[in-house]
C-alpha positions as CSV (number, residue, x, y, z in Angstrom):
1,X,187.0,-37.6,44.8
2,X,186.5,-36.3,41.2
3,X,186.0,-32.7,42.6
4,X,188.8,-32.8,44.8
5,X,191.2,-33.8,41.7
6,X,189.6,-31.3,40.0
7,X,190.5,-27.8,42.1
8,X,193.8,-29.7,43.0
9,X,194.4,-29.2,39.1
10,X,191.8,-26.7,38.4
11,X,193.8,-23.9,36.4
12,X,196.1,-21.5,38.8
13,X,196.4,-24.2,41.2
14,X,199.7,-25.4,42.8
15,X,199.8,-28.9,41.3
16,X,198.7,-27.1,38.0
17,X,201.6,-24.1,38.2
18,X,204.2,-26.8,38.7
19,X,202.7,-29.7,35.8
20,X,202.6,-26.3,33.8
21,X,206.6,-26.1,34.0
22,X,206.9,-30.2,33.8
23,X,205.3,-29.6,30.0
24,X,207.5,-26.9,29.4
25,X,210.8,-28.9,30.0
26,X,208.8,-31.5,27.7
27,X,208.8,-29.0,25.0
28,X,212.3,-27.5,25.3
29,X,213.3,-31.2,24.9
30,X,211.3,-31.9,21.9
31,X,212.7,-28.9,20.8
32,X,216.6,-30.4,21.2
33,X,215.6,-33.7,20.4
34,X,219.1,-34.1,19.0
35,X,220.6,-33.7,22.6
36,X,218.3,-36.4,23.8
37,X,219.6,-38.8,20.8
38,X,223.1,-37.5,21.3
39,X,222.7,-38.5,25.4
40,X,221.1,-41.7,25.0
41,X,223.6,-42.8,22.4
42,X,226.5,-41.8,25.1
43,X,224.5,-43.5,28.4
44,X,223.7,-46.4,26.1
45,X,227.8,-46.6,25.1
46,X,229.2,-45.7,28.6
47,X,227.1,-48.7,29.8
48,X,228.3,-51.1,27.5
49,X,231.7,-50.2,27.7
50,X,232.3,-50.9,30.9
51,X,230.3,-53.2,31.6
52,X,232.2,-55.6,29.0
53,X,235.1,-55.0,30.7
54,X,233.5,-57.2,33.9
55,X,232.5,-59.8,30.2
56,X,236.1,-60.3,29.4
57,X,237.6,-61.3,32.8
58,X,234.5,-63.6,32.5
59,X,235.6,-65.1,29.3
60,X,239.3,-65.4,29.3
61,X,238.8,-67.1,33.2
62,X,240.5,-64.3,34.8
63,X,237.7,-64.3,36.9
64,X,236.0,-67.4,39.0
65,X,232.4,-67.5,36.9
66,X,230.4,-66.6,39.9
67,X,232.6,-63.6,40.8
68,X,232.5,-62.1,37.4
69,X,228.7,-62.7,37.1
70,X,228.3,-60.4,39.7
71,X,230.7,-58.2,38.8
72,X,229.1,-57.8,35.5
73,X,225.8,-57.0,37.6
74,X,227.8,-54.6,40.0
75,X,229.0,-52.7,37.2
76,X,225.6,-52.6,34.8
77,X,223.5,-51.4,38.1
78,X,226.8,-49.1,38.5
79,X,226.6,-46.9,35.0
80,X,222.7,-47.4,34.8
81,X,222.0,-45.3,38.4
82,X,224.5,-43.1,36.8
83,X,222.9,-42.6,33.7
84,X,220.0,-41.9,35.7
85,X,221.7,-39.4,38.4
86,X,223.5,-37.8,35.7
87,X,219.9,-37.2,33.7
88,X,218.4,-35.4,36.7
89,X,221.5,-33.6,37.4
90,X,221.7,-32.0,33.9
91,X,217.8,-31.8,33.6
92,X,217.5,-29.6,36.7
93,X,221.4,-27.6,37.4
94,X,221.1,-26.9,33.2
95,X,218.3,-25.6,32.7
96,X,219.3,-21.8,33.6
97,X,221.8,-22.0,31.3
98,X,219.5,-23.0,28.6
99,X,217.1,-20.5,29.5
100,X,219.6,-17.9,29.1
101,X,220.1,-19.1,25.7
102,X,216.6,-19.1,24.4
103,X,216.4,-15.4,26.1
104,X,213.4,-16.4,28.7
105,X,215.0,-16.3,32.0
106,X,213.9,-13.2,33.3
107,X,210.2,-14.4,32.4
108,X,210.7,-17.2,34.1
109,X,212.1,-16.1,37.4
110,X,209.6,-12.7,37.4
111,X,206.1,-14.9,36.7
112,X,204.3,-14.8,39.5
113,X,204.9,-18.5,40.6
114,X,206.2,-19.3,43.9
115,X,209.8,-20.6,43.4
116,X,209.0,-24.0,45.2
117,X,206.2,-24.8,42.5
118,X,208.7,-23.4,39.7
119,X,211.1,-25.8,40.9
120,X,209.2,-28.6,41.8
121,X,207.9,-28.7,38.3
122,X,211.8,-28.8,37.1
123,X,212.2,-32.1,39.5
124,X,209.2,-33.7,38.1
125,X,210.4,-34.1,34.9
126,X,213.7,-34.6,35.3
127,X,213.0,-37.7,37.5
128,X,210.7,-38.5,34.9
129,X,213.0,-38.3,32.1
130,X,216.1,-39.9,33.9
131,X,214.1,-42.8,34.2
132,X,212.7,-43.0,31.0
133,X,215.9,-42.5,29.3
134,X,218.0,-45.0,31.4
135,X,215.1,-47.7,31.1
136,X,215.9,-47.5,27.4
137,X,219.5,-47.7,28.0
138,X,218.7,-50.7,30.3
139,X,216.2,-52.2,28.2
140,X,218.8,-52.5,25.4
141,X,222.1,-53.7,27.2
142,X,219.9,-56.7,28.2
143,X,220.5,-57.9,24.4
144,X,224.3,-57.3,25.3
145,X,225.0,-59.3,28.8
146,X,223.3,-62.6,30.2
147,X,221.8,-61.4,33.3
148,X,220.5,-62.6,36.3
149,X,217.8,-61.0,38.4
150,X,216.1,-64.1,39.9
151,X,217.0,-62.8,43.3
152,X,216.5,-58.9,42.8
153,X,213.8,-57.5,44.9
154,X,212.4,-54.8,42.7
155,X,210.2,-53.0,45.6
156,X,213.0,-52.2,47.4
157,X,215.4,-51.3,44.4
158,X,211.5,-48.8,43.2
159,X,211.4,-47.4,46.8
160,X,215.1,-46.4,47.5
161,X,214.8,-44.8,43.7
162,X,212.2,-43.2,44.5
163,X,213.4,-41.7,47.9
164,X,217.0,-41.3,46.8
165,X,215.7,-39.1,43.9
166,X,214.2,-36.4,46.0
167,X,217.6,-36.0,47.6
168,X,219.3,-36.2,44.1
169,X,216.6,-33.4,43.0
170,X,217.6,-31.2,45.4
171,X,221.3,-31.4,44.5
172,X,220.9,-30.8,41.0
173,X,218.9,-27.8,42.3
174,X,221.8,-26.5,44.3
175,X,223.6,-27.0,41.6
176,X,222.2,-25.0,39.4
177,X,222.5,-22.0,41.5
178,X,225.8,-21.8,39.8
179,X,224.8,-21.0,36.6
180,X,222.8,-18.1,38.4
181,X,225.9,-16.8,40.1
182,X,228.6,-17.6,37.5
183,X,226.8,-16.9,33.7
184,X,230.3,-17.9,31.7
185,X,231.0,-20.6,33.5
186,X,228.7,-22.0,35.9
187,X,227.1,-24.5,33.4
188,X,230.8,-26.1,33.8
189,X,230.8,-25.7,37.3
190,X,227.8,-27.5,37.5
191,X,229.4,-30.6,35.6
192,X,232.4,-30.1,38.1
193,X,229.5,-31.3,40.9
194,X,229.2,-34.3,38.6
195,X,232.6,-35.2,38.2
196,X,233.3,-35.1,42.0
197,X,229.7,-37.3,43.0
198,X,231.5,-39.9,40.3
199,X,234.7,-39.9,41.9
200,X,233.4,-40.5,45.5
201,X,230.0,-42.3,45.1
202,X,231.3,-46.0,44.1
203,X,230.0,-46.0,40.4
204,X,233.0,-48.3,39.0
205,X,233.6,-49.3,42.0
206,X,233.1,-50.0,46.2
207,X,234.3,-47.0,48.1
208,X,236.6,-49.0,50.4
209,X,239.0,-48.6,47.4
210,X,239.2,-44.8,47.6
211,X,242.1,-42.9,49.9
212,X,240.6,-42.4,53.5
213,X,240.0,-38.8,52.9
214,X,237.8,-39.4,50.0
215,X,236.1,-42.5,51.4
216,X,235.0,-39.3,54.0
217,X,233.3,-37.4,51.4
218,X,231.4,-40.3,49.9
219,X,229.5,-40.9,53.5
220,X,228.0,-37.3,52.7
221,X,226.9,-37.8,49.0
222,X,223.6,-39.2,47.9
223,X,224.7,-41.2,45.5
224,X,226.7,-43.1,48.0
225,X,223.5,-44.8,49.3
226,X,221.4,-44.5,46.2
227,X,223.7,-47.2,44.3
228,X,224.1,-49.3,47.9
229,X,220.8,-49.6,48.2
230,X,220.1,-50.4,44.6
231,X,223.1,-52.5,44.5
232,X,221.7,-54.7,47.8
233,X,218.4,-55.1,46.1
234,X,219.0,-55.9,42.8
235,X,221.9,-58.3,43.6
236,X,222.1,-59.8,47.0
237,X,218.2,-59.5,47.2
238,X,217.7,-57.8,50.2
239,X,214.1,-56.4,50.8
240,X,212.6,-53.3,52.2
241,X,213.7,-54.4,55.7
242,X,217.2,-54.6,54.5
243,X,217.6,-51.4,52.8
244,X,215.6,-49.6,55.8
245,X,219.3,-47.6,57.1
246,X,219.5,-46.4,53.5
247,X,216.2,-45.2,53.0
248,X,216.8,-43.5,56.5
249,X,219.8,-42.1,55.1
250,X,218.4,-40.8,52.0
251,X,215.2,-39.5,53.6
252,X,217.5,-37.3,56.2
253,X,219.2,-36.1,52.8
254,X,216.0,-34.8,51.5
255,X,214.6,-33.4,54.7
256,X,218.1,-31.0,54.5
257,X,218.7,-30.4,51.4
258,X,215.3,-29.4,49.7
259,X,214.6,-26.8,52.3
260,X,218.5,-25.4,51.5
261,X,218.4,-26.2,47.8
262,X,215.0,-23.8,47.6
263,X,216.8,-21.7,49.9
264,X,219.9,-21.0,48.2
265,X,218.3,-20.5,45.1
266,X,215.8,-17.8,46.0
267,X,218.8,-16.1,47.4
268,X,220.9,-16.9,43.9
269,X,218.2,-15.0,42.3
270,X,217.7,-12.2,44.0
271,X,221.2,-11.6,43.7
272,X,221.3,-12.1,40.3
273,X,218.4,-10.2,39.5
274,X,219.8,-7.1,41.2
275,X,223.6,-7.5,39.7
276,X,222.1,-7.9,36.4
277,X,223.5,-11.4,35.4
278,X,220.3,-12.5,34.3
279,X,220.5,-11.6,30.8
280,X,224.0,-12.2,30.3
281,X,225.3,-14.3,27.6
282,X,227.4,-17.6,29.1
């Protein structure tokens, strides 16, 4: 067993090309560890926000007790997955953009690393840090609301987060082919892809409350069944065989979008290597 471990991450290996890239996010981040404050301050805030706005009804009975306890639990699961799509979103569809600031994206894109282990190594840690960061934002809200999670089954919530974020990965990874193809403005672009998996995903709130037309677009989002299938395990407790459809759902997501998402961005580099956009300041 010890020498299989070993030549999986002997040096030049595949699990040892991508971990290489997973330390290299780590150190761009310790480099902007302002950012990170700046971002966790912001999750941290969002959360609270509106997640007191479910408090109030609570306490000036606007709101049966039972009804707002759950809304206060619909809403705090609501901005945390966010916190945590939103993470991996800007950890992965960003990181071109910042590479074209420190000046290293054509040594990135012309090492010889297959794109699937560059990218890989991208997801890694930006699944890792998403859920670091919003199990800090979580950890502290708990001082903030009285929560209960006596019925919450937390294998199901850890295996549709886990499934859900290969799907997620591979969105953020499509995503940031638009910084590739667009070097003013594709890091807003990006955020644009953000702002529209918001709007249509249920974060505030259930879909059913959206125009028919948009309810439309949420059934082909990730998001959509990432925060149902939290949502069902953390507060109506429903277990693995519950969330099954989801998982289904969010597994098909995966099996066609990170074969596109890998796809798409081989051919957003080629095309940017031979238009020259690589270098160009956004």
């Amino acid at each position: 067993m010890a020498s299989i471990s070993g030549r999986a991450f002997a040096s030049g290996s595949p699990w040892a090309l991508s971990l290489a890239f997973v330390e290299r996010q780590a150190n761009l981040w310790k480099r902007y560890w302002g950012w990170e404050l700046v971002w966790l301050v912001y999750g941290l805030v969002n959360t609270l926000a509106v997640t007191l706005i479910a408090e109030q009804l609570g306490q000036r009975g606007e709101a049966e007790p039972g009804v707002a306890q759950r809304l206060v639990l619909f809403l705090l699961i609501g901005t945390l997955v966010w916190a945590y799509l939103s993470a991996v979103l800007d950890d992965i569809s960003l990181v071109v953009q910042w590479e074209r600031w420190e000046g290293t994206i054509e040594h990135t894109l012309m090492a010889p690393v297959r794109r699937s282990l560059h990218l890989l190594g991208m997801s890694v840690f930006g699944v890792l840090h998403g859920a670091v960061r919003t199990l800090l934002i979580f950890g502290i809200a708990l001082f903030f609301f009285d929560v209960d999670f006596s019925q919450a089954d937390w294998l199901a919530a850890g295996s549709v987060a886990v499934v859900g974020s290969v799907s997620v990965a591979a969105l953020a990874v499509l995503a940031g082919v638009l910084p590739l193809l667009y070097p003013e403005r594709g890091s807003q672009m990006s955020l644009m892809v953000q702002a529209s998996l918001l709007l249509v995903s249920g974060v505030y709130y259930e879909v059913e409350v959206l125009p028919a037309w948009l309810q439309a677009l949420s059934v082909v989002s990730p998001a959509t069944y990432f925060l149902d299938g939290i949502r069902g395990a953390l507060i109506d407790g429903e277990g693995l065989a519950d969330v099954l459809p989801t998982l289904g759902a969010l597994a098909l997501f995966a099996l066609v979008l990170v074969p596109a998402s890998v796809g798409i961005f081989a051919w957003a580099e080629s095309y940017a290597k031979k238009t020259g956009k690589l270098k160009r300041q956004g």
